[in-house]
N, C-alpha and C positions, 0 to 999 in steps of 0.2 A: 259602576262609576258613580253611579248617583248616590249609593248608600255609603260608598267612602266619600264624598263630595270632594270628588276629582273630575266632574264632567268637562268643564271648561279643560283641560288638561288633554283629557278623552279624545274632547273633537279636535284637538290639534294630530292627534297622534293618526286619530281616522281620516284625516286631511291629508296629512303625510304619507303615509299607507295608500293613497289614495293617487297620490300623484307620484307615488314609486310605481310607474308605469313596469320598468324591468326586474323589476322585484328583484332587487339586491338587498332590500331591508335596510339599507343607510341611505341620508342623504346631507348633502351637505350646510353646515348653520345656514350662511349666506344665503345660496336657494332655498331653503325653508322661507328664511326672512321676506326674501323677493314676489316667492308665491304667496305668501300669506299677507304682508303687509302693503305691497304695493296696489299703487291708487289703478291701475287698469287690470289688475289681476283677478279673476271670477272669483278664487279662494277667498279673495280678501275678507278677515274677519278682523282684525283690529292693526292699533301701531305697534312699531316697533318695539316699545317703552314696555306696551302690556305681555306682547311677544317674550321678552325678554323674560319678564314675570309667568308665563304660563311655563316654559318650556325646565326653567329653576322648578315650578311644581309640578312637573312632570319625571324629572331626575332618578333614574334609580328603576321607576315602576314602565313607565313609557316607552322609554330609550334613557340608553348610554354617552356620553358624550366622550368621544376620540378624537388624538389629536394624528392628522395625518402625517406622512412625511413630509410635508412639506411649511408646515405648521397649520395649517387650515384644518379649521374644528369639522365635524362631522358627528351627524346625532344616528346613533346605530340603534334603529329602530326596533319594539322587543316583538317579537309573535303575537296572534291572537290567545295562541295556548299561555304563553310565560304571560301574559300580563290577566290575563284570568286569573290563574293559579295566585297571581298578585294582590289581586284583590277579593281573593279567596271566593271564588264562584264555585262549588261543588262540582259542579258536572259542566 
């Protein structure tokens, strides 16, 4: 992470990862938003604004973003292996 200088990006995705207690791998924009951004949330690492900006450079390498059936986004989170291989970790 650091030598691609994707950290900030990183710790969101290890946030996420983090608080997908049932390990389905997606979670939804909104609740990302809420866990991360809100003022009584333990997560809280920045606003919305920056949120917005990390998860655009997160795109592609981190997760996927989906749109549900109902239109409500969802970030489909990528593995510890796919996102190595992503950022070209050998082993």
């Amino acid at each position: 992470m650091l030598r691609s200088k994707t950290a900030a990006a990183g710790r969101v995705w290890l946030l996420l990862r983090h608080s997908d207690a049932a390990g389905r791998g997606r979670l939804a924009t909104n609740e990302a938003a809420r866990l991360l951004t809100s003022d009584g949330s333990p997560l809280r690492i920045c606003g919305r604004r920056q949120l917005a900006n990390l998860l655009r450079a997160g795109d592609g390498l981190y997760w996927q973003r989906d749109a549900g059936r109902d239109g409500a986004e969802w970030l489909r989170l990528g593995s510890a292996a796919r996102v190595a291989a992503g950022l070209g970790v050998p082993r």
